[in-house]
C-alpha positions as CSV (number, residue, x, y, z in Angstrom):
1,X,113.1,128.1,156.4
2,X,114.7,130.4,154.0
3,X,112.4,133.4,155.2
4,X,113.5,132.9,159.0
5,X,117.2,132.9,157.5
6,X,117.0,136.2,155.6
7,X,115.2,137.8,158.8
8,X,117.8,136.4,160.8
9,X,120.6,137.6,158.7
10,X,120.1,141.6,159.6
11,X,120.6,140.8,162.9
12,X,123.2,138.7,162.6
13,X,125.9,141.4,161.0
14,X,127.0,142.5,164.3
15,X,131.1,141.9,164.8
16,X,131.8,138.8,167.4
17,X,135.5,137.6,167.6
18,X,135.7,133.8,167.2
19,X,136.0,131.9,170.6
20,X,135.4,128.6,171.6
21,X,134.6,126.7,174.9
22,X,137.4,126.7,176.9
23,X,138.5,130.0,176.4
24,X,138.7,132.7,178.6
25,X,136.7,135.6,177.2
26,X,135.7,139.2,178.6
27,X,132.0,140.6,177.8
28,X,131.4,144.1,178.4
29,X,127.7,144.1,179.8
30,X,125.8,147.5,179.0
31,X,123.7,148.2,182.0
32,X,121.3,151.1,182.4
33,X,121.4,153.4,185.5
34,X,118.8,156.4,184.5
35,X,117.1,157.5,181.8
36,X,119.8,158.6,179.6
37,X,123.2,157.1,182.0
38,X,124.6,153.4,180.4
39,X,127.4,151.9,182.0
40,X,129.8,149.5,180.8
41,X,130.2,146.2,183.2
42,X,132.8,143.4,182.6
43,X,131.9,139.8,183.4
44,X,135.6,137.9,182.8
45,X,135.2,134.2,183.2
46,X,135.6,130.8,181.1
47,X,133.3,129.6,178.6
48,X,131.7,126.3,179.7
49,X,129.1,125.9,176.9
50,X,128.0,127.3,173.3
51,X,124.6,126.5,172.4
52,X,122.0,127.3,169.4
53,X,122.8,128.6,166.0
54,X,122.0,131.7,164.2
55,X,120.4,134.1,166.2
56,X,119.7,132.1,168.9
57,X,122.9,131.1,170.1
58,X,123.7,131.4,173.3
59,X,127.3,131.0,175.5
60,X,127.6,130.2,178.8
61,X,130.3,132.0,181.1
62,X,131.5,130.5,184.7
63,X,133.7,132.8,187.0
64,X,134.7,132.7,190.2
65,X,133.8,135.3,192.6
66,X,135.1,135.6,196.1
67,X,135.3,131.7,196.3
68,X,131.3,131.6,195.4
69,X,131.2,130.4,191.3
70,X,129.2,132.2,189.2
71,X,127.7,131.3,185.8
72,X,125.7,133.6,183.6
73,X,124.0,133.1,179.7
74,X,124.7,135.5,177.1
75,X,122.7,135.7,174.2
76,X,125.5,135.7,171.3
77,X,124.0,138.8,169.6
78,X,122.2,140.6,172.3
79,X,122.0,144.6,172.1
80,X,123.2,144.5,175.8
81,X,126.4,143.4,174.6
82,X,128.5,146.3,173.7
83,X,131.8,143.6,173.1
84,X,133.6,140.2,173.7
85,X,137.6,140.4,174.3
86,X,138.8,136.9,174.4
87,X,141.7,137.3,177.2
88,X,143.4,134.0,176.6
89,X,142.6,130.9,174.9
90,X,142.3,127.2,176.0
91,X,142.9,123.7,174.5
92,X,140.5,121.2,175.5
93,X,138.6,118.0,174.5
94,X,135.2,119.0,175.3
95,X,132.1,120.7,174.3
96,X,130.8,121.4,177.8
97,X,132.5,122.2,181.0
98,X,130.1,120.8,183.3
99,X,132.7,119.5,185.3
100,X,134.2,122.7,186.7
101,X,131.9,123.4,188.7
102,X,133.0,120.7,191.1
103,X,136.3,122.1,191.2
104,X,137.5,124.6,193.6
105,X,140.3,127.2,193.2
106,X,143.2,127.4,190.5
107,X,141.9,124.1,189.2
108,X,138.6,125.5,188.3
109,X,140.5,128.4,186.4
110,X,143.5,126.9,184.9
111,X,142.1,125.1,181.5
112,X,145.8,125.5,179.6
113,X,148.1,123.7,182.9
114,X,145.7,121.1,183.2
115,X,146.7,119.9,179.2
116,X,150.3,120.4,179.4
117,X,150.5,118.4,182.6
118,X,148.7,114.9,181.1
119,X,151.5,115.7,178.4
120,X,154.3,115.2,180.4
């Protein structure tokens, strides 16, 4: 186990801001047009799910796209990342958001209004 560790470690160095699920993050995609021609695409959403450790973990972003949801897996230290910005961050009591996906509209984007309300 300690060999796959030290192997895993030189890829691991790369510089991720800490985020949780619940959070709404912003991953700048890098997408390849030509030859030589890379593009940056953004892919804003909220995170439903972290999976894995090391350099196998994996997060799971839902967003919501002309009323059509779509969710999309990011390998946490892929080379196709070029950057994560978290936008805003969210308090809640779960490790997955399955249940979003039943939602429709703000209620499916609001994470923070949701927890103040149930306060009050």
């Amino acid at each position: 186990m300690d060999k796959i560790k030290l192997i895993e470690q030189e890829y691991t160095k790369k510089e991720i801001p800490k985020f949780n699920v619940g959070d709404t993050v912003r991953v700048m995609v890098r997408i390849e047009e030509g030859q030589d021609k890379v593009r940056l695409h953004p892919f804003e959403g909220i995170v439903i799910a972290k999976q894995g450790s090391g350099i196998r973990s994996t997060f799971t972003v839902r967003k919501i796209s002309y009323g059509e949801g779509i969710e999309r897996i990011f390998p946490l230290y892929s080379p196709n990342i070029e950057r994560i910005e978290v936008v805003r961050s969210g308090k809640v009591k779960r490790a997955r958001l399955y249940y979003l996906r039943s939602k429709i509209g703000k209620k499916a984007t609001r994470i923070e209004a949701q927890a103040e309300e149930r306060k009050v």
